[in-house]
C-alpha positions as CSV (number, residue, x, y, z in Angstrom):
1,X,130.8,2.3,-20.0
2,X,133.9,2.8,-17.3
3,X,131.3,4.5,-14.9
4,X,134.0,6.4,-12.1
5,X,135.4,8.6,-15.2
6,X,131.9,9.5,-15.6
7,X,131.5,9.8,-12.2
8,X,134.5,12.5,-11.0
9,X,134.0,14.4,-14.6
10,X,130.9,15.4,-13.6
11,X,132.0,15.9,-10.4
12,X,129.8,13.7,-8.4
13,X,130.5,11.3,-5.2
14,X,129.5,7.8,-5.2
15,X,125.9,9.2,-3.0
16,X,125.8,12.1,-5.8
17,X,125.9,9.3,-8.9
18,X,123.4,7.3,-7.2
19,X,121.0,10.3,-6.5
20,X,120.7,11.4,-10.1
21,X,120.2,8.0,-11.4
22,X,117.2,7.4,-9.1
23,X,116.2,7.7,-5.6
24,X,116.1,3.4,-5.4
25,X,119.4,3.7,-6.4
26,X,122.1,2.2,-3.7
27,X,125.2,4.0,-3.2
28,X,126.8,0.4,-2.5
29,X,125.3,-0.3,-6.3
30,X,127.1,2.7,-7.7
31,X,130.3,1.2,-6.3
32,X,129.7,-2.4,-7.7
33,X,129.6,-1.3,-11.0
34,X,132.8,0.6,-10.7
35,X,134.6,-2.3,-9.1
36,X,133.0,-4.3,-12.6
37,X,131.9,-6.6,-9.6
38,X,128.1,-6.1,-10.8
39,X,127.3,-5.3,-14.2
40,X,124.9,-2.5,-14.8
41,X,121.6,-2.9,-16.4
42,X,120.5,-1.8,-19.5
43,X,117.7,1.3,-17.8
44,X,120.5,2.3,-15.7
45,X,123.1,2.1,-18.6
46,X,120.9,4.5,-20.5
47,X,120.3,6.6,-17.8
48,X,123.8,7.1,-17.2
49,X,124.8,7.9,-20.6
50,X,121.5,10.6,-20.8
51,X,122.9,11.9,-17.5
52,X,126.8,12.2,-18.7
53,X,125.9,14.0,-22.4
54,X,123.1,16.4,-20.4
55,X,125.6,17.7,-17.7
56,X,128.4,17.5,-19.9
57,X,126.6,19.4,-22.9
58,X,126.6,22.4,-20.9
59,X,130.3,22.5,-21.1
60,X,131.5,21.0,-24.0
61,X,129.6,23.5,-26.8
62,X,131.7,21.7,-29.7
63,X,129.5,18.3,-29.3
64,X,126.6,18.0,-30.8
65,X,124.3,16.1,-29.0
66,X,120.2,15.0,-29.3
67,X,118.9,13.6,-26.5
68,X,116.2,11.9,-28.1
69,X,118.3,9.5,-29.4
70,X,119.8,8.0,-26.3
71,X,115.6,9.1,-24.8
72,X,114.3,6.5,-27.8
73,X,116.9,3.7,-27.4
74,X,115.2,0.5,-26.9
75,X,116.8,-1.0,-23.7
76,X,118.2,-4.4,-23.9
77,X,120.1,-6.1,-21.3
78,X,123.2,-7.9,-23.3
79,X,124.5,-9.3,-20.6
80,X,121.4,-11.9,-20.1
81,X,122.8,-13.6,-23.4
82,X,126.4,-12.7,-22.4
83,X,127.8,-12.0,-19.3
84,X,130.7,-10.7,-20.8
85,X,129.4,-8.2,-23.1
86,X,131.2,-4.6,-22.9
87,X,129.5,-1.3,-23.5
88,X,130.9,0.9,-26.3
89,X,132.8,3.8,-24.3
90,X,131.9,7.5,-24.4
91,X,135.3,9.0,-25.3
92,X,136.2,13.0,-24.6
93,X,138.7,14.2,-25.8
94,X,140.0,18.2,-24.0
95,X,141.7,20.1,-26.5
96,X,142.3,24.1,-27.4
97,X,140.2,26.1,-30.1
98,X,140.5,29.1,-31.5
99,X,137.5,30.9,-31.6
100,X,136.8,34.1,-34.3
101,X,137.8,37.0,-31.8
102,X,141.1,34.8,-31.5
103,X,140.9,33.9,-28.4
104,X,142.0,30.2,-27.4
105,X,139.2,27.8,-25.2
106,X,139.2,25.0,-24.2
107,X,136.4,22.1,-25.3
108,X,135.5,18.5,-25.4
109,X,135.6,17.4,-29.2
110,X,135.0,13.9,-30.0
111,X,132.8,11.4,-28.9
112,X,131.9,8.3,-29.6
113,X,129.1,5.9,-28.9
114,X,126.9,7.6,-26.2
């Protein structure tokens, strides 16, 4: 997961990220993982992606989204086995709907792995 898009969609600072994901977590961490000069674990992976799809649910009424899934995932770190293995992106797309009355909005419609 590309964490800084994350990051300034949900409109948090580096201090802000860090907060959410857990009091123990470093600021200096938060930056690592953006720089890909650490790679994140697997509990902080998954807390990241719960964190992204519960603020960005809120705002994005055309994705469904269940919570329990990503709550349920069994944690693995990959990169113990590879230290090159990738996380599958979250992917948003913005794009214009028209809704019943007519009127046009704007919402996220696709994603992909969460």
């Amino acid at each position: 997961m590309t964490v800084k898009p994350m990051r300034k969609i949900m409109g948090l600072t580096l201090a802000g990220l860090a907060r959410e994901l857990d009091e123990r977590t470093a600021t200096e961490t938060v930056s690592r993982w953006e720089a890909d000069a650490q790679p994140m674990g697997g509990y902080a992976d998954k807390v990241l992606r719960l964190l992204v799809c519960e603020t960005l649910t809120k705002e994005a009424p055309g994705i469904e989204y269940n919570g329990g899934l990503l709550a349920h995932l069994k944690v693995r770190d990959p990169w113990k086995a590879n230290p090159d293995h990738q996380s599958p992106s979250i992917v948003l797309r913005l794009i214009k709907l028209k809704e019943r009355s007519g009127e046009i909005i704007e919402t996220w419609n696709e994603k992909r792995a969460a």
